[in-house]
TORDO-522319 format. One line per 4 residues: number of its first residue (from 0); for each residue x, y, z of C-alpha. Coordinates in steps of 0.05 Angstrom, whole numbers. Example, Ala and Ser with C-alpha at 12.3 -4.5 7.8 and 13.67 -1.06 7.14 Angstrom:
% TORDO-522319
0) 246/-90/156  273/-21/143
END
This chain:
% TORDO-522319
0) 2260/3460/-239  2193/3428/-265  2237/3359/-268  2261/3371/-201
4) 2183/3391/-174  2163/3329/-216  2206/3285/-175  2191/3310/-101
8) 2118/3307/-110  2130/3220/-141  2172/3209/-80  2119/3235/-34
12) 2067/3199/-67  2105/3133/-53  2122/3148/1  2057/3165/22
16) 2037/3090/-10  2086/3054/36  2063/3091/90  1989/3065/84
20) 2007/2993/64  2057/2996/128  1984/3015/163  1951/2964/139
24) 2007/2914/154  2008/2926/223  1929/2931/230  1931/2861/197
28) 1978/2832/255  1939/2859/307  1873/2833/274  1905/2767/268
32) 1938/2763/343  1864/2790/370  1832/2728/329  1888/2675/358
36) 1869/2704/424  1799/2685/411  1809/2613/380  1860/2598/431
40) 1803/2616/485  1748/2592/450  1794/2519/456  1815/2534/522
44) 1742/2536/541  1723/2488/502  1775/2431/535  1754/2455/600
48) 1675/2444/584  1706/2371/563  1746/2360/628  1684/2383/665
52) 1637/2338/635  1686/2282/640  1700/2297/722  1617/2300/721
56) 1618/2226/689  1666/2212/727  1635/2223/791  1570/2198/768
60) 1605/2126/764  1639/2129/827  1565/2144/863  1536/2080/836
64) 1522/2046/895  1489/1977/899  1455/1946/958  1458/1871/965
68) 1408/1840/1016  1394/1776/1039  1330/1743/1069  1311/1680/1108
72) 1381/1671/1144  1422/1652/1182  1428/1582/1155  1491/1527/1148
76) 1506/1561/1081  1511/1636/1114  1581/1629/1129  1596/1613/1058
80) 1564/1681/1032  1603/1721/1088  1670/1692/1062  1651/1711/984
84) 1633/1777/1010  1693/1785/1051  1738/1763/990  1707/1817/954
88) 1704/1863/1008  1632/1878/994  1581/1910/1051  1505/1875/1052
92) 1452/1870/1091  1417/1811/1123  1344/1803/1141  1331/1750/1204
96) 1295/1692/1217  1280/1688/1294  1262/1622/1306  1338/1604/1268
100) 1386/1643/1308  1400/1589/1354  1462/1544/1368  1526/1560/1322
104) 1488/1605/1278  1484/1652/1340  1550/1659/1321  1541/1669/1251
108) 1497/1729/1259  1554/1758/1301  1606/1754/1246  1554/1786/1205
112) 1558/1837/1249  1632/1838/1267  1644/1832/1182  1612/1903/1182
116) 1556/1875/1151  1474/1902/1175  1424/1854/1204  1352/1873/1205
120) 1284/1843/1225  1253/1804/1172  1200/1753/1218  1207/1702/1279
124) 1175/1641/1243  1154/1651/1169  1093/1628/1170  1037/1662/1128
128) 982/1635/1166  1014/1657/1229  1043/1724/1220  986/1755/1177
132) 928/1739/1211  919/1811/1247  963/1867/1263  973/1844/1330
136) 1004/1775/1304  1056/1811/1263  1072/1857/1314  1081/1800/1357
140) 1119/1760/1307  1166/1822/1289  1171/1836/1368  1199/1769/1393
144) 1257/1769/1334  1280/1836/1352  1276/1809/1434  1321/1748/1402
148) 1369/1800/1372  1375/1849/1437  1379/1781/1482  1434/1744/1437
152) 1471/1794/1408  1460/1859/1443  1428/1896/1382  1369/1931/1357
156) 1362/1943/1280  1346/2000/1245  1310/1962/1192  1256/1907/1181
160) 1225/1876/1122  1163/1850/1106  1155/1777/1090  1146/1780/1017
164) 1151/1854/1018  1091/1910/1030  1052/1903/977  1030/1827/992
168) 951/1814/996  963/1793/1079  974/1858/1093  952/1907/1063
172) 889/1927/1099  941/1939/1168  1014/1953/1130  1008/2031/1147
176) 990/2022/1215  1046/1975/1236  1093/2016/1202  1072/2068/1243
180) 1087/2040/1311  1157/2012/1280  1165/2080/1265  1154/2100/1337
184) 1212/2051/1348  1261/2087/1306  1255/2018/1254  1242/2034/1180
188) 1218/1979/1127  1249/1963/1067  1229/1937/1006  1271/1921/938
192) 1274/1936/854  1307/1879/835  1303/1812/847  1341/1747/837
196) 1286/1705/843  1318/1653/881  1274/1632/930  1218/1618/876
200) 1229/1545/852  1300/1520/845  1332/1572/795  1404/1555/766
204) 1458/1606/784  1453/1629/713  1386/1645/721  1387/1689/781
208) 1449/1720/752  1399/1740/692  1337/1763/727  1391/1808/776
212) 1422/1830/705  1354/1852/669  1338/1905/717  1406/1932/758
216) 1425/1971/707  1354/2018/708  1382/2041/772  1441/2084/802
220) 1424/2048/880  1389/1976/862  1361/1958/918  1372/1871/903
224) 1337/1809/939  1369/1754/946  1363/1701/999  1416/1664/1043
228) 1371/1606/1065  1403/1530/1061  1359/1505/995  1398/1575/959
232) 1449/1539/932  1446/1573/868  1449/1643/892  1520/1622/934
236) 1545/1593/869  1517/1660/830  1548/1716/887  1612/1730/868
240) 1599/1738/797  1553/1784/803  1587/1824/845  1646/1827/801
244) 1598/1841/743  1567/1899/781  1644/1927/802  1657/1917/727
248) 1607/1968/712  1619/2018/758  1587/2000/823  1612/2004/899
252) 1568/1966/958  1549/1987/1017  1493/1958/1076  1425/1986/1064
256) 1419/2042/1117  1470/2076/1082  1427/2085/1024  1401/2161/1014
260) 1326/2145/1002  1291/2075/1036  1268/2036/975  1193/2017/985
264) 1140/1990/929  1108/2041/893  1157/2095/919  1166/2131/984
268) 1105/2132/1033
END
């Protein structure tokens, strides 16, 4: 009897033991599938915060947007910077010399237009002496190219530019007041943030590729100056390479109204 008593109560001890360690066996699975579920999300999460990031980088590249402008044209070289840019199927902007759209280069101007390309004021004759000497000269100045444009080509730009740009001595004491009346016009100026420095001199294509390549980069939307005249030799034989250096690095083109903010010296007025 004892024996027998003896041997019930050691059976419902282990079983009793195999009952607990069965509880503690299952509590471990569900520990460890609750702990999965966590790593798993924590990963899940985490790969998502990477794609996010990436799209972000991603669509900071693609809204790199460079603005290539040209000054003093049209001259005989023009059409040789429209074909580059065509190759490369590249938007700019051109800035006008008056007293040159005459003759074939008439013509030019138009396939700057037809190309897609923007033409804005820039002056009639280029002449310090002449166009700085009051308000009412530059007004005058700016006035007969833009008559030149409407009579010759049937347009009005949007934009004009300041012969050597708005911070130069000339003009200072006047600058706000003829932007004003421009203004009144529905014309905006322009200025730039980089600068090939090709009209200064007679720079080598390698270095207006280097004073373009020093400062581009500080800048989502450079703004860059470059001139189309017929002594810029160098800056037709520097073009295309820096516009494949600047598509190399993530940038798209496009003429200079396009461009979210005008770029003026010194910031926004």
């Amino acid at each position: 009897m004892k024996e027998r008593q003896k041997k019930s109560w050691r059976e419902r001890t282990n079983q009793a033991v195999c009952l607990v360690m069965l509880c503690m066996v299952l509590m471990g699975m569900l520990f460890a599938k609750k702990e999965t579920v966590g790593i798993s999300s924590v990963i899940n999460d985490s790969e998502s915060q990477k794609k996010g990031e990436n799209k972000e980088d991603s669509n900071s590249q693609e809204q790199k947007v460079a603005y290539l402008t040209f000054d003093d044209g049209p001259s005989v070289l023009t059409k040789e910077y429209l074909k580059i840019l065509k190759e490369e199927d590249v938007q700019a902007t051109f800035f006008l010399i008056g007293q040159q759209i005459e003759g074939e280069l008439v013509d030019v101007v138009r396939q700057e237009i037809e190309d897609g390309h923007e033409v804005g004021l820039h002056t009639y004759c280029h002449v310090a002496d002449k166009i700085y000497c009051s308000k009412e000269s530059y007004c005058e100045d700016l006035e007969k190219t833009k008559q030149c444009l409407e009579t010759k080509l049937g347009i009005t730009p949007k934009l004009f530019r300041f012969p050597w740009g708005s911070a130069n001595a000339y003009v200072r004491s006047y600058k706000e007041s003829v932007v004003e009346e421009m203004e009144k016009e529905g014309i905006g100026y322009v200025d730039w943030n980089v600068s090939g420095e090709d009209s200064v001199g007679c720079p080598s294509a390698d270095s207006i590729l280097r004073n373009v390549r020093k400062d581009y980069g500080k800048y989502d939307d450079p703004v860059i100056l470059l001139h189309d005249s017929a002594t810029c030799k160098s800056t037709l034989e520097a073009l295309r390479p820096l516009i494949q250096e600047l598509k190399a690095n993530g940038y798209s083109f496009q003429a200079l109204s396009a461009r979210e903010t005008p770029c003026h010296f010194g910031g926004s007025r």
